[in-house]
matplotlib code that plots the C-alpha trace (Angstrom):
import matplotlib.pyplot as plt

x = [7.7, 11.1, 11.5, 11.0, 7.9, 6.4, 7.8, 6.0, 2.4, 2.6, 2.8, 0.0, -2.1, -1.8, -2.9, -5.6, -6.4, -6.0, -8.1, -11.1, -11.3, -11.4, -8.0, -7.2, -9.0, -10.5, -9.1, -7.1, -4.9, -5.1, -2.9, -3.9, -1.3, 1.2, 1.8, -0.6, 1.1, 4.4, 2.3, 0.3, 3.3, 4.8, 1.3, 1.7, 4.9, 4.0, 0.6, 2.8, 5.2, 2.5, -0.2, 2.3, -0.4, 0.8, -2.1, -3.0, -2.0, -3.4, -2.8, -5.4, -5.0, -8.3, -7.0, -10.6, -12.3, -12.1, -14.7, -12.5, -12.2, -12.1, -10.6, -7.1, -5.4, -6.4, -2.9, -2.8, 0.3, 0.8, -1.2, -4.3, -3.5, -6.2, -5.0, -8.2, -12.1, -13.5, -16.5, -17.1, -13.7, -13.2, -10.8, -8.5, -7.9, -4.0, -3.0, -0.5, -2.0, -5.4, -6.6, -10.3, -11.4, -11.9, -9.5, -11.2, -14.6, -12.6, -11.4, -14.8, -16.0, -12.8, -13.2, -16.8, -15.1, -13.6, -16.3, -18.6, -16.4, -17.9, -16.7, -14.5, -11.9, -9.1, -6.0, -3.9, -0.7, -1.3, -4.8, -3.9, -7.6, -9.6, -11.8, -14.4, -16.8, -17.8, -15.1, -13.0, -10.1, -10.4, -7.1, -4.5, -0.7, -1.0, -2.9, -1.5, -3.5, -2.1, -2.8, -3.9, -1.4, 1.2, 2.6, 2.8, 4.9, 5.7, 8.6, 10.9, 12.3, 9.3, 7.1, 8.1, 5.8, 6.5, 5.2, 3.1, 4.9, 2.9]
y = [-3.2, -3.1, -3.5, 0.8, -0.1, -2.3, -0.5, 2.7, 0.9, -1.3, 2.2, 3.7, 0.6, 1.3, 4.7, 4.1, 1.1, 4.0, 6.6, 3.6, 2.8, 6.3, 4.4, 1.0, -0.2, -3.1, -3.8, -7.3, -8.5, -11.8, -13.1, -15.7, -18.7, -18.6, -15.4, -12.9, -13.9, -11.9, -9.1, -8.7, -8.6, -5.8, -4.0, -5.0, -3.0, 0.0, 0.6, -0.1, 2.8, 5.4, 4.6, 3.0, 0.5, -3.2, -5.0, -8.8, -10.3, -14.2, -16.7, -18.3, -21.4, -21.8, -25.5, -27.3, -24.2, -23.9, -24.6, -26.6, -30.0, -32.5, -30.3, -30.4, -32.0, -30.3, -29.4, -27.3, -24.7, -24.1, -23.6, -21.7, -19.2, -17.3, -16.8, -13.9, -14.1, -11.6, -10.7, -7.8, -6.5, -5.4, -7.9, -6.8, -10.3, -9.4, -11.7, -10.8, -11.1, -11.1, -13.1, -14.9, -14.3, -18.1, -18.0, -14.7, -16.3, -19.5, -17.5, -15.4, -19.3, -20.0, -16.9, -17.6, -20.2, -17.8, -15.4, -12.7, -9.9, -6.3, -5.8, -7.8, -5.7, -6.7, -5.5, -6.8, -5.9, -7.0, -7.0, -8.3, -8.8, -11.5, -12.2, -14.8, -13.7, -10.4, -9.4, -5.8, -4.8, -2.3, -1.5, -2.1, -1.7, -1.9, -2.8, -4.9, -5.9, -9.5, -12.4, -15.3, -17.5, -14.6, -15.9, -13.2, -13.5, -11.2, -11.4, -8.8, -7.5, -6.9, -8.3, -10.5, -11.6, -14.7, -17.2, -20.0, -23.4, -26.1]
z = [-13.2, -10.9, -7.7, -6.9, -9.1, -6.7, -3.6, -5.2, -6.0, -2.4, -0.7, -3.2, -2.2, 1.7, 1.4, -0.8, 2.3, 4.9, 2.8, 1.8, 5.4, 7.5, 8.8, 9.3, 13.0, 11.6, 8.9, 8.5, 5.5, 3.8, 1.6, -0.7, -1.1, -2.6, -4.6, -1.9, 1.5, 0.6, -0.9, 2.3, 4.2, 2.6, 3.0, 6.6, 6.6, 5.1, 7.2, 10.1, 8.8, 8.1, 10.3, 13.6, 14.0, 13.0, 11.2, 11.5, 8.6, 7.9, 5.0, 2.7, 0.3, -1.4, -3.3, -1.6, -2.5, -6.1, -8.8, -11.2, -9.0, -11.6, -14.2, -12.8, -9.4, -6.1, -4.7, -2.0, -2.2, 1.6, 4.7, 5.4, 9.0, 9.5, 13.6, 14.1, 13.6, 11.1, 12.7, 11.8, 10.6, 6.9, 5.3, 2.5, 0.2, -1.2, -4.6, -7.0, -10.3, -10.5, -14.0, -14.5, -10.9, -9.7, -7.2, -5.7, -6.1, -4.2, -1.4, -0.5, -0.1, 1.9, 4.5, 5.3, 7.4, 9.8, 10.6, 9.0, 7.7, 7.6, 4.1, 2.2, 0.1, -2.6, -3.3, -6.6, -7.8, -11.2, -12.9, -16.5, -17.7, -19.1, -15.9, -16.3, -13.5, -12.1, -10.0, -9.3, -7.1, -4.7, -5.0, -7.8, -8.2, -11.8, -14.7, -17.6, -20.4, -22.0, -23.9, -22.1, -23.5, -21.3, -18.2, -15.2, -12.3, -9.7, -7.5, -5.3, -8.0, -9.8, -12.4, -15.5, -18.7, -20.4, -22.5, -21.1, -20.8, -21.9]

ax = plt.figure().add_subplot(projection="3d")
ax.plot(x, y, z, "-o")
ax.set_aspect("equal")
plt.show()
């Protein structure tokens, strides 16, 4: 994927939101740290271009949330600012790839924190495949079957696959 690649499937993903949702009243983006937060943004600005209505966009590190403590350093990659209750609102979780599903399964732990969310939605640019627990995206910009030993990163000017480093 290039950069019109992801500009394309970004504005595909906030219609699908808008469509899902009967529009977007109560619905709130999430980002999860690190890759999410700048996905969420740009969903931020397309809903605000088609819909005119700017929605609240927070940011989620799930590091102290995860189920392999023990297995590998806890690290958290930046700050959790979640600067709304979810209460009721439908919250859309936003990552860029989406792999085994821990850190999704992390996060729905994390956001019980701030409230009791309606519905709980998520939105992926990448689903590559090989998940390790029961978990679907509402909403994807693109699916790409690898090997698990492939490396998948998504940046502004789109996505690359690579080789793991070890």
């Amino acid at each position: 994927m290039d950069a019109d690649d992801l500009r394309r499937a970004t504005w595909r993903m906030a219609h699908e939101i808008i469509e899902a949702n009967g529009g977007i009243d109560d619905v709130v983006l999430i980002g999860l740290q690190t890759g999410g937060v700048p996905l969420a943004e740009r969903l931020q600005e397309a809903l605000l271009e088609i819909e005119g209505v700017d929605v609240p966009v927070g940011k989620l590190d799930v590091a102290f949330h995860r189920d392999d403590i023990g297995l590998r350093p806890v690290l958290p990659e930046a700050v959790t600012d979640v600067p709304f209750h979810l209460d009721g609102a439908v919250v859309v979780l936003v990552d860029d790839v989406l792999f085994t599903g821990r850190t999704i399964r992390a996060a729905l732990d994390a956001i019980t924190s701030f409230g009791r969310p309606r519905a709980i939605q998520l939105a992926v640019m990448v689903d590559r495949g090989h998940r390790e627990l029961p978990i679907r995206p509402d909403y994807v910009g693109k699916n790409l079957p690898t090997r698990k030993d492939e490396a998948v990163d998504v940046h502004d000017d789109g996505v690359d696959l690579g080789e793991v480093v070890k």
